[in-house]
C-alpha positions, 0 to 999 in steps of 0.5 A: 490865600492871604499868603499867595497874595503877600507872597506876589506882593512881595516877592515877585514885585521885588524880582520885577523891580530887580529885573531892570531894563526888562521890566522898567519903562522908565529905565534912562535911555543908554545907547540904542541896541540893533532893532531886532534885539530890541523887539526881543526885549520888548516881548520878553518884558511884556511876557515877563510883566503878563506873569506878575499880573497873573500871579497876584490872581493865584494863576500859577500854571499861567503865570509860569508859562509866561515867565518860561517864555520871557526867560527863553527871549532874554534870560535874567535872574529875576525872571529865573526867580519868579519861575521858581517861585511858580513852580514852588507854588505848584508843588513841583519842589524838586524842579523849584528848589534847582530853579531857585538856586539857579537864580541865586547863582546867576544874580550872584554872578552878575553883581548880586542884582536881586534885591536882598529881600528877594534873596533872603526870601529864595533862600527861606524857599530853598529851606523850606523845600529840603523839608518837603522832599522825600528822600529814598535809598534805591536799589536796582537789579540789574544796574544797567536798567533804565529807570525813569519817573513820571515818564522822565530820566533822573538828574544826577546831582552834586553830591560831594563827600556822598557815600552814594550818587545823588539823583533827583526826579522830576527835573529834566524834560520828558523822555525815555528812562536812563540807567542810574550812575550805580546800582545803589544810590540816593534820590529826592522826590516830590511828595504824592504818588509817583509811577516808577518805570525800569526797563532793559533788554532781556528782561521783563519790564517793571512798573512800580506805583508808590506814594512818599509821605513829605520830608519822609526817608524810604527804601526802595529795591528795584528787581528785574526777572530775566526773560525767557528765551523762545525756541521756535521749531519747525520741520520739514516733516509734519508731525516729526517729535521735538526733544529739547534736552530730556523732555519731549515737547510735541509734534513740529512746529513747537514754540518752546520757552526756556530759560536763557542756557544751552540745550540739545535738539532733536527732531525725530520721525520714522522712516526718516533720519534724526535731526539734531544740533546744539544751540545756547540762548540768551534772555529773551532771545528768540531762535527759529530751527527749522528740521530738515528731515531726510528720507533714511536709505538703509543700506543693502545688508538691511534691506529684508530681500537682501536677506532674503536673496542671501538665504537662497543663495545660500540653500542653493550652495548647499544643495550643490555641494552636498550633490558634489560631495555625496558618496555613490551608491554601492551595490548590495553583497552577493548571496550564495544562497545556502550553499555559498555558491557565488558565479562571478562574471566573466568577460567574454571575448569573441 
C-alpha cells in the first residue's frame, strides 16, 4: 500500500503537472479557442484531475476509466502515461507495456513534454513489465485457423531481425479470432490462466485452458482434427439398402459420417432399378442424395409367359411338322396261304 500510495504521489502528480493546459488552472491566458473546443478541455481535464484523486485511493479500475475518457476528449502524453500506469496496476502488462511506450513516443514528439522523473520512471515499468510477461513459441495446425485469447485477436508486434512473428495477447479490443502471421510464431502474455480459442471451417473447434508462470518461456502446439463429412441419403423408396463404398450402411433414409474423400453410392430394392452415382466430400461438408428408384420393366424375353408362349409355339410346330412329314402306312404283305397261292385284283370293266 505504501507503494501505491508513493507511486500517486509521484508518478501521476508529475504527469498531471506535465499535462499542461489540461490540467493547470492557473496556466496565463493565450488566445481564446472557439467555444465548443474549449468545453471540450474543460471536461477532459476534470475527467483527467477525477482520475489522479482516485488513484491516490488505490481505485485503479476507476481511475483508468476516467484517464480513457479524458484521453478520447483530448489526447495527450500525460494522460497516455497515467492510463498505463492503471493498467500496470491492474496487472494487464502486456496492454500497459505498449501504453507506456506510447506515451514515451508521443511526449518525445512533442518536445519531451513529460517530466524526466516521469520518463525514467515509465521506462523502469517498461523494464520491470519485459520480466513479467511469459513468453511461448506456438504452433498452429493448420495455420489458416483463427486463433483469439480471452475473446480477443492477437496483435502482431514489431519484431525486427526475429527468426519468428511477434505477437501479443490482450491488446486489441474484443472480437472474434484471426489466423496468425505463420504457423510458427512467438507470443507475450500476461502471467495467470488464459483460455486459448482456434477455429476454421471444417474442423473441429479447440479450446485450450492454460496458466503461464510470470517471466516463464513455454511451448505450446495448437492442432485441429479435420471434420468429417455427413451424407445424408434418401430414397423414393422406403426401405431401399444404402452402399457407400464397400460397406452397407442401412435402409434409406441414412445419415452416413466419412472422412472428407470421394466414395461410390448405391441405393438398391428389388423389383426396382439400382441407383447409383459418385460424389467426393469436403471436411465438414454435408450432402444430401436423394435415390430416385424407378420400377425395373423386364423386357419381353424375361417375362415367365413369354417363355411360356414360346414353349407352346414351339410344342405345336413340332406336332405339325411331324404330321407333314411322317411317312403313310403301308399295307401289310399278302399270305398265300400254304400253297402260295396269291389272287390279285383286277379291274373289271363293263
Amino acid at each position: 500500500m505504501a507503494k501505491t500510495h508513493r507511486f500517486a504521489s509521484t508518478f501521476l502528480v508529475a504527469a498531471l503537472l506535465a499535462a499542461g493546459p489540461l490540467a493547470r488552472a492557473d496556466q496565463a491566458p493565450r488566445k481564446p479557442p472557439a467555444a465548443a473546443a474549449d468545453d471540450i478541455k474543460a471536461t477532459a481535464r476534470a475527467r483527467y484531475v477525477e482520475g489522479v484523486e482516485l488513484v491516490k485511493h488505490a481505485q485503479w479500475s476507476e481511475a483508468l476509466a476516467a484517464f480513457e475518457a479524458s484521453a478520447k476528449l483530448y489526447p495527450n502524453p500525460a494522460t497516455t502515461l497515467s492510463t498505463g500506469a492503471c493498467e500496470r496496476a491492474l496487472g494487464r502488462y502486456v496492454q500497459a507495456r505498449a501504453t507506456l511506450a506510447r506515451a514515451l513516443a508521443e511526449s518525445a514528439a512533442a518536445g519531451n513534454v513529460l517530466p524526466e522523473s516521469s520518463v525514467t520512471e515509465a521506462k523502469g515499468f517498461v523494464a520491470e513489465i519485459d520480466r513479467i510477461l511469459a513468453h511461448v513459441a506456438v504452433t498452429v495446425d493448420p495455420p489458416e485457423a483463427a486463433i483469439a485469447i480471452d475473446g480477443r485477436p492477437l496483435a502482431v508486434q514489431p519484431a525486427q531481425g526475429a527468426p519468428r512473428p511477434l505477437t501479443a495477447a490482450g491488446v486489441l479490443p474484443p472480437g472474434p479470432g484471426v489466423p496468425p502471421p505463420a504457423a510458427a510464431f512467438d507470443l507475450v502474455l500476461d502471467p495467470g490462466v488464459h483460455v486459448i480459442t482456434l477455429s476454421r471451417k471444417g474442423f473441429t473447434d479447440a479450446v485450450v485452458n492454460r496458466t503461464f508462470a510470470p517471466g516463464s518461456t513455454s511451448n505450446l502446439d495448437l492442432k485441429l482434427d479435420l471434420l468429417p463429412a455427413t451424407l445424408k441419403i434418401t430414397s423414393t423408396q422406403s426401405g431401399a439398402l444404402v452402399h457407400v463404398g464397400d460397406s452397407d450402411v442401412g435402409p434409406a433414409p441414412v445419415d452416413v459420417l466419412r472422412p472428407a474423400g470421394a466414395y461410390h453410392v448405391e441405393v438398391k430394392k428389388e423389383g426396382f432399378l439400382p441407383y447409383g452415382t459418385q460424389v467426393t466430400v469436403q471436411p465438414g461438408e454435408e450432402v444430401k442424395l436423394n435415390a430416385n428408384l424407378a420400377v425395373d420393366k423386364p423386357s419381353v424375353a424375361k417375362r415367365w409367359w413369354f417363355w411360356t408362349s414360346i414353349a407352346a409355339v414351339i410344342g405345336t410346330g413340332v406336332v405339325v411338322t411331324y404330321e407333314l412329314t411322317k411317312p403313310k402306312p403301308q399295307p401289310p404283305p399278302l399270305d398265300g396261304g400254304s400253297a402260295n397261292w396269291v389272287v390279285m385284283p383286277t379291274a373289271v370293266r363293263f
